[in-house]
C-alpha positions as CSV (number, residue, x, y, z in Angstrom):
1,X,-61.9,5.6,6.0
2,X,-58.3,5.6,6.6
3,X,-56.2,2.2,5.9
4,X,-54.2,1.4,8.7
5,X,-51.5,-0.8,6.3
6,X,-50.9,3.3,4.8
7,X,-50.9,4.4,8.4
8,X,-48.6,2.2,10.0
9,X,-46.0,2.2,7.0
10,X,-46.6,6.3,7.1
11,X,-45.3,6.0,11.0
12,X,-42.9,3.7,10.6
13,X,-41.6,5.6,7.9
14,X,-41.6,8.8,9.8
15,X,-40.1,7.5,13.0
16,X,-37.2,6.0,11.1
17,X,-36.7,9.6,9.3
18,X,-36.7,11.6,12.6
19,X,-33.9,9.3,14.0
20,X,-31.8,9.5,10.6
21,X,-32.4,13.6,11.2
22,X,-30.4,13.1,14.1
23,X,-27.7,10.5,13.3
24,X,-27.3,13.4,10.6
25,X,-27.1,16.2,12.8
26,X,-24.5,13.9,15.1
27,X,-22.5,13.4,12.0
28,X,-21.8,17.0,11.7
29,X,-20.3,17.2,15.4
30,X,-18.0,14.1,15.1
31,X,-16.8,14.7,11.4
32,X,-16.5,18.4,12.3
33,X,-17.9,19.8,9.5
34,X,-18.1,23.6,10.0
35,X,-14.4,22.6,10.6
36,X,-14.0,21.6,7.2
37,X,-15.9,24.3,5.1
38,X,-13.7,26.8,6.7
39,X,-11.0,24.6,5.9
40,X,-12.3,24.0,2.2
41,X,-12.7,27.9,1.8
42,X,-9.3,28.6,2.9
43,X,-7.7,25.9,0.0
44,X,-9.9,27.3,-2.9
45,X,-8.5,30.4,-2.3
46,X,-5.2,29.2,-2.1
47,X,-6.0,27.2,-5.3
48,X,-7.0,30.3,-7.0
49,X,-3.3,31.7,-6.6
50,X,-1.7,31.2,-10.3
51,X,1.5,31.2,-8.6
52,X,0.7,27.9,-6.5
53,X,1.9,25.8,-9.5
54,X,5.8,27.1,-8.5
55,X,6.0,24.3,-5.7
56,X,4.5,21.5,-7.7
57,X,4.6,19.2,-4.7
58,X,3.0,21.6,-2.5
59,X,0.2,22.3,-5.2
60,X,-0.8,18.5,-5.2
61,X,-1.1,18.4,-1.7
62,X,-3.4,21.7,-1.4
63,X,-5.2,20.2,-4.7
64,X,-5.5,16.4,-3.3
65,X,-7.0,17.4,0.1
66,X,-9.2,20.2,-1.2
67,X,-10.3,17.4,-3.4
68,X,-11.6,15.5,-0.8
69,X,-13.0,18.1,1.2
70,X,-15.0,18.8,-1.8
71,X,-16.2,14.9,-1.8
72,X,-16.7,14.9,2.1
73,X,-19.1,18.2,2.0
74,X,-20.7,17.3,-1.2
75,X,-21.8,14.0,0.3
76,X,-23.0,15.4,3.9
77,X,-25.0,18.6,2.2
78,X,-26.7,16.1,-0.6
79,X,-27.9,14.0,2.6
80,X,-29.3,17.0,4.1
81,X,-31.2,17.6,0.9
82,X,-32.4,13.9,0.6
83,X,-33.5,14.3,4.0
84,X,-35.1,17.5,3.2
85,X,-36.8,15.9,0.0
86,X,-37.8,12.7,2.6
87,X,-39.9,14.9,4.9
88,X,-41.6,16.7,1.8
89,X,-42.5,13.1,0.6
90,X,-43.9,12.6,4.2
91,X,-46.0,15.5,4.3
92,X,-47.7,15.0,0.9
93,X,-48.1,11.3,1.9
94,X,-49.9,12.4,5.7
95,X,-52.0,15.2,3.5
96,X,-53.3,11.8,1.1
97,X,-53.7,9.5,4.3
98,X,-56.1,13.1,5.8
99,X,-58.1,13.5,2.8
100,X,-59.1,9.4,3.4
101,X,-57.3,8.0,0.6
102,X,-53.8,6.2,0.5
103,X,-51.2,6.9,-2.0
104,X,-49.3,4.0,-2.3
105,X,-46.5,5.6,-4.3
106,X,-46.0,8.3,-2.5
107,X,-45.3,5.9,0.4
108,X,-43.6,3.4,-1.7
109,X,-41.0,6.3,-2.5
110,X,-40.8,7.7,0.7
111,X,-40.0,4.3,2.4
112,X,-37.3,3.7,-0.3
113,X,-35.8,7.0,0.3
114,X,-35.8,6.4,4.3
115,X,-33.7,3.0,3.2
116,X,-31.2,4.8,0.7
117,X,-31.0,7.5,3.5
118,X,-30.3,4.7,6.4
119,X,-27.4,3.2,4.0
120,X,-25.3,6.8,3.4
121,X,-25.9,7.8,6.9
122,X,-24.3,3.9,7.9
123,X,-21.7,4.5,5.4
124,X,-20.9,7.9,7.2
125,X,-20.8,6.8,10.1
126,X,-18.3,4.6,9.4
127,X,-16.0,6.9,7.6
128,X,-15.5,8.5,11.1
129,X,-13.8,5.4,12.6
130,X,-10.8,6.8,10.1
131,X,-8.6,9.0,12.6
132,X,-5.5,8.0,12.4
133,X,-2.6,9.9,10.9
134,X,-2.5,7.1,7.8
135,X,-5.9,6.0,7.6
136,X,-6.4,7.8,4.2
137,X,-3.2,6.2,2.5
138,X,-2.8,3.4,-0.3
139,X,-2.3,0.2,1.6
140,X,1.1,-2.4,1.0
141,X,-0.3,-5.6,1.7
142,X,2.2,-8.6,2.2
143,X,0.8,-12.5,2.6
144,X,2.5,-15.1,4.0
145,X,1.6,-18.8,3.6
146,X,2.2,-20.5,7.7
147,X,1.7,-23.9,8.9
148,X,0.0,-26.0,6.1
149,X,2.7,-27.1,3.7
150,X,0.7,-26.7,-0.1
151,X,-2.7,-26.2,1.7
152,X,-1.1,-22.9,3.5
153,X,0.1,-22.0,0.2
154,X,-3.4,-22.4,-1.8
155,X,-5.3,-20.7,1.4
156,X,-2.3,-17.2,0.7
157,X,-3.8,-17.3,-2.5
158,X,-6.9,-17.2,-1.6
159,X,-6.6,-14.6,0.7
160,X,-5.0,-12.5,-1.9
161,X,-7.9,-13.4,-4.6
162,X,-10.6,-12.2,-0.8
163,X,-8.7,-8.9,-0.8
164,X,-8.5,-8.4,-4.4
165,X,-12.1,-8.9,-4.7
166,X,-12.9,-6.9,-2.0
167,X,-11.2,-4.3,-3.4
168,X,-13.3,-4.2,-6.2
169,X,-16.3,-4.2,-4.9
170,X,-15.1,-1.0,-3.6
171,X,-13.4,0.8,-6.4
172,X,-9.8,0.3,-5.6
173,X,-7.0,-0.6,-7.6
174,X,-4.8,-3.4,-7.1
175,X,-1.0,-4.0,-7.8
176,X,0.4,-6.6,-7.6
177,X,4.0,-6.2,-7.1
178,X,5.7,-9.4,-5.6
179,X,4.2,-13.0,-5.7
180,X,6.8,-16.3,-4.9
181,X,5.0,-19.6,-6.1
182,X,4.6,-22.2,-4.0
183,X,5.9,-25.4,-5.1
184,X,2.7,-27.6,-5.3
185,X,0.2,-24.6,-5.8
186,X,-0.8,-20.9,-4.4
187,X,1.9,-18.8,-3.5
188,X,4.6,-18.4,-0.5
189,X,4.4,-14.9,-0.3
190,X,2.8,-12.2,-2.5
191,X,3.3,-8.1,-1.7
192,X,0.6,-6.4,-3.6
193,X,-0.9,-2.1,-3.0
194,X,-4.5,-1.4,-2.6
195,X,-5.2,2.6,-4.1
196,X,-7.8,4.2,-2.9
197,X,-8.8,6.2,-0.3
198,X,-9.2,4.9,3.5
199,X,-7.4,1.9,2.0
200,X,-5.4,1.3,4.8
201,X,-8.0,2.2,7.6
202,X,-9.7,-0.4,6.0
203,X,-6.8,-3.2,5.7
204,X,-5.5,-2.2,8.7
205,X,-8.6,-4.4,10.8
206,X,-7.2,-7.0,8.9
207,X,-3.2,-7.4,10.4
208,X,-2.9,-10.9,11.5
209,X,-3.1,-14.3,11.4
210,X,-6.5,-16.4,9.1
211,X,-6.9,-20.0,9.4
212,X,-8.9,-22.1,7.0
213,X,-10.1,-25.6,7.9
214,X,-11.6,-27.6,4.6
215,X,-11.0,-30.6,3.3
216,X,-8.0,-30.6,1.7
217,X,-8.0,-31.1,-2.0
218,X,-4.5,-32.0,-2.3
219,X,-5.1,-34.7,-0.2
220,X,-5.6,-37.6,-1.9
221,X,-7.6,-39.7,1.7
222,X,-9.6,-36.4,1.1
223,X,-8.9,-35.6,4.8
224,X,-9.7,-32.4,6.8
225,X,-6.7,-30.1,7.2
226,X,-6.4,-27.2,8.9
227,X,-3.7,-24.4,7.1
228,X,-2.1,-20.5,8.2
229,X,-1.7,-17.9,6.3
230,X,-0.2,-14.3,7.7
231,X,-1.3,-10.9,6.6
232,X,0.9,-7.5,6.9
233,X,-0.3,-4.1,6.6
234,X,2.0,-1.0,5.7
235,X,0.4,2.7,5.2
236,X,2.1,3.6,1.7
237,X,3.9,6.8,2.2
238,X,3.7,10.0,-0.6
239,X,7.0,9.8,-2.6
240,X,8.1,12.7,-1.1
241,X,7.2,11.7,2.9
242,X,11.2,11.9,3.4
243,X,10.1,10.0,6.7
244,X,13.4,8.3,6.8
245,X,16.5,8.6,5.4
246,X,18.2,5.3,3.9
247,X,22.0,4.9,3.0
248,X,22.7,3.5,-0.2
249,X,25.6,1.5,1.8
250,X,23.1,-0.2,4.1
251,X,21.5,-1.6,0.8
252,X,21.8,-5.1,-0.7
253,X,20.3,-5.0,-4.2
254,X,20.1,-8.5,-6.3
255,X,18.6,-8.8,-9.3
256,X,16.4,-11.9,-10.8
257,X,14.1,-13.1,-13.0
258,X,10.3,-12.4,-12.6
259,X,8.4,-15.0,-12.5
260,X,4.9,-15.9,-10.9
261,X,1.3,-14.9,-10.3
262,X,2.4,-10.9,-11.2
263,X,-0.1,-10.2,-14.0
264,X,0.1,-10.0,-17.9
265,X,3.0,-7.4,-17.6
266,X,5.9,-9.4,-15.8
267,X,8.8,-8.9,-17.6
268,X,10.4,-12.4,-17.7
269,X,14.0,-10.5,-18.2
270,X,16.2,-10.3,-15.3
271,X,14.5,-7.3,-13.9
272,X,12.9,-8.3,-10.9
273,X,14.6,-6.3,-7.9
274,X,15.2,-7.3,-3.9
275,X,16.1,-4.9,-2.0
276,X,17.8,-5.8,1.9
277,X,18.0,-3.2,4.2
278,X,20.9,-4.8,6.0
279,X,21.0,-3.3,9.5
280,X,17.2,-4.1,9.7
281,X,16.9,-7.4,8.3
282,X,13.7,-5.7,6.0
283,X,13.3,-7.2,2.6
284,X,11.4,-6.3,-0.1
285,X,10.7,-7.3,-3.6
286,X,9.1,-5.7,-6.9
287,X,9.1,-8.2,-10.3
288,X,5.5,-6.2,-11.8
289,X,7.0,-3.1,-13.2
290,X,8.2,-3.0,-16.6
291,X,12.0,-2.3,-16.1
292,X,14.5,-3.2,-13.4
293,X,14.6,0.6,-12.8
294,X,11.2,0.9,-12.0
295,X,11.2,-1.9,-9.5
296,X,13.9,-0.6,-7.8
297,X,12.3,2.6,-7.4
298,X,9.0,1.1,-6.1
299,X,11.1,-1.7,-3.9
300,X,12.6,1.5,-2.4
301,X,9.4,3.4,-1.5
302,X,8.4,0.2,-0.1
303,X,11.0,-0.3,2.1
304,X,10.7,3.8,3.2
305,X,7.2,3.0,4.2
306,X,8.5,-0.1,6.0
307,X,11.2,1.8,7.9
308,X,9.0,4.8,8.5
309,X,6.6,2.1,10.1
310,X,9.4,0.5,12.4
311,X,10.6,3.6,13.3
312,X,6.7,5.3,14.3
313,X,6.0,2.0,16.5
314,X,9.7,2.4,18.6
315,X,9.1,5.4,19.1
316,X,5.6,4.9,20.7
317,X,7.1,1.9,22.7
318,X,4.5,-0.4,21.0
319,X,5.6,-2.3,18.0
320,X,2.0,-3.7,16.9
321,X,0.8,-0.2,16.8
322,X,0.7,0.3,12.9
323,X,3.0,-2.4,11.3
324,X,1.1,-5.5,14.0
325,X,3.2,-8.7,14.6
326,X,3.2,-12.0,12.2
327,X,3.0,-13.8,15.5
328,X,3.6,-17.8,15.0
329,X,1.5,-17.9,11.8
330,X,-0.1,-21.2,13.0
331,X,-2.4,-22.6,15.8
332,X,-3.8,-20.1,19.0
333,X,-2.6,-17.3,17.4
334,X,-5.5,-16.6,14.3
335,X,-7.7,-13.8,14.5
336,X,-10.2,-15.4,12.3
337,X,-11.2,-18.9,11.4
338,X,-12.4,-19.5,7.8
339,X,-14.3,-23.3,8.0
340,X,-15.5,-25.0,5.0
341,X,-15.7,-28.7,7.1
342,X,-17.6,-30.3,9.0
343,X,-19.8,-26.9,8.5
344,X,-19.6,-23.8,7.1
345,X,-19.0,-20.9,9.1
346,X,-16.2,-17.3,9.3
347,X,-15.6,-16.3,12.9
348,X,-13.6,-13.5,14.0
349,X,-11.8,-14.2,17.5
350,X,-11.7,-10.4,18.2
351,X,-14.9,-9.6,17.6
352,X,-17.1,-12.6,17.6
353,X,-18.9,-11.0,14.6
354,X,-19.6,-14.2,12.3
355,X,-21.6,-15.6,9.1
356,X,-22.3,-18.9,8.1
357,X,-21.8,-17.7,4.3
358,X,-18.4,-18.7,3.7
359,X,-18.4,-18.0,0.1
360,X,-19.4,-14.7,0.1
361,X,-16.8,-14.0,2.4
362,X,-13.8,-15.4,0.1
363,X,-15.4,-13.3,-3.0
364,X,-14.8,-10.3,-1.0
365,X,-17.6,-9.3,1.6
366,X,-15.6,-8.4,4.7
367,X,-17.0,-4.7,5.3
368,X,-18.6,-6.2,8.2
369,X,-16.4,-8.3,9.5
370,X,-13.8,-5.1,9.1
371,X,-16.4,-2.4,10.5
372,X,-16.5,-4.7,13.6
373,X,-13.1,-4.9,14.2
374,X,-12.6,-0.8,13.7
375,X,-15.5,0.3,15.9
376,X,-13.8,-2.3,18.6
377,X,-10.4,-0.6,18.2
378,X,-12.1,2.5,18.7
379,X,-14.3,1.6,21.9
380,X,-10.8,0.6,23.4
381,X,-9.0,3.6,22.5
């Protein structure tokens, strides 16, 4: 006699396959994938040509994309064969349930492959709300303490410890390459790159103002205060982009001391290097490398990727476009609200997407809150 427990996990199990089979087949159409084998075969060819190597700048790029392309295909051709191995598991596992006797581990394995399916197919997905032109760059990533006084100051650290963390957790690296202490605690300001790829599609749901509400531990009535902090987000362009064009006599380069939250490697000489693009007003700063000339050099590409930015969003008439505005950096103008007291609770005011887990979110787990955001960009786009 047949169990129905076996029968009802065989058609759930089933059901959920035959939709994944089509989020699948979807996937192909939206990510263009016939698209990108022809595109893959064209670059291995042109890899193959020993004579590539004689423009060593365009080698890298022909290398670096077909690179991906390989990763892209590679992923969406192993799903087809998971899939593939999924409906073999669910044939055997129908044959057991025929012949009147249940194999649980059959089903076990099917229902865990159905699961592992459901997360790369998400994660898929997902990858297709990264269209934009710099969606695949490194990300520059500048904090700003607001309104808040020392409390504003420990919440930018925080933030930068959240992003740093979330980094992590997905295999990017983190340098850090400016950070200005506060004077109490945390930090005024800290400019620091995410590497990896989709790094700024990522980061880029994350431009704005974030508002904590705790109870303040500088405070010595231990009363509730409610602090700013500002986050920037800057697509960092190839070394060679030549996006913009900067004159040396539009430059204002002083030199200082590094000091701060930079890492093991600050160089407490005066090597630390500000760069002031005068006829801008743009700033930037670099104290992490390990001489004064190569801060200046990553200052500069900085402040190329800064310009380039500017320039992109007056162009398209809309400022907030890539680069976003700082806005007030205090009350009404938050996109999300971070509260540790009276109650514990994250709320995005774009989205309305929320958690009650406040902790996990400061250790790093934001992919949802960040997915919400990018999927809402897209529905208004």
């Amino acid at each position: 006699m047949a169990d129905p427990k076996a029968e009802n996990a065989l058609r759930d199990a089933t059901n959920a396959l035959e939709e994944l089979e089509t989020r699948w087949g979807a996937a192909r159409d939206y990510l263009k994938i016939d698209n990108s084998r022809a595109r893959h075969e064209e670059l291995s060819e042109e890899a193959a040509n020993p004579l590539l190597w004689n423009d060593q700048d365009h080698a890298r790029e022909v290398t670096t994309e077909l690179g991906r392309l390989t990763n892209d295909l590679e992923m969406f051709d192993g799903l087809r064969r998971a899939i593939d191995d999924a409906h073999v598991l669910s044939e055997f596992s129908r044959e057991s349930l025929g012949a009147g006797e249940a194999d649980w581990s059959l089903l076990n394995e099917l229902s865990s492959s159905v699961a592992e399916l459901e997360h790369k197919i998400a994660a898929l997905e997902t990858q297709s709300l990264f269209s934009g032109p710099y969606d695949e760059n490194d990300a520059i990533v500048e904090l700003h303490a607001g309104a808040g006084g020392t409390d504003a100051q420990d919440w930018t650290e925080m933030l930068m410890r959240m992003y740093s963390r979330w980094a992590e957790r997905r295999g990017f690296a983190v340098e850090v390459d400016e950070a200005t202490e506060g004077g109490e605690a945390g930090l005024l300001s800290a400019t620091f790159i995410v590497k990896g790829r989709f790094a700024y599609g990522w980061l880029s749901s994350e431009r704005g103002v974030h508002r904590l509400v705790r109870i303040s531990p500088f405070d010595s009535q231990a009363r509730r205060q409610t602090s700013f902090a500002s986050m920037e987000i800057t697509p960092l362009l190839d070394d060679d982009a030549g996006e913009v064009e900067i004159d040396e006599k539009d430059l204002r380069v002083d030199t200082y001391r590094s000091s701060g939250a930079g890492g093991q490697h600050v160089n407490k000489t005066d090597s630390a290097i500000r760069i002031t693009h005068i006829p801008s007003g743009i700033v930037v700063s670099c104290q992490n490398e390990r001489s004064q000339h190569q801060n200046r050099a990553r200052a500069m590409q900085i402040l190329e990727a800064k310009l380039a930015e500017r320039a992109r969003a007056e162009r398209q008439a809309q400022m907030d476009a890539l680069s976003g505005n700082r806005g007030d950096n205090a009350w009404g103008s938050q996109i999300r609200s971070y509260v540790q007291a009276p109650y514990q609770l994250v709320k995005d005011h774009r989205t309305d997407f929320e958690t009650g887990n406040v902790e996990a979110v400061l250790d790093g787990d934001l992919d949802e809150f960040m997915e919400a955001e990018l999927r809402r960009q897209r529905a208004r786009s």
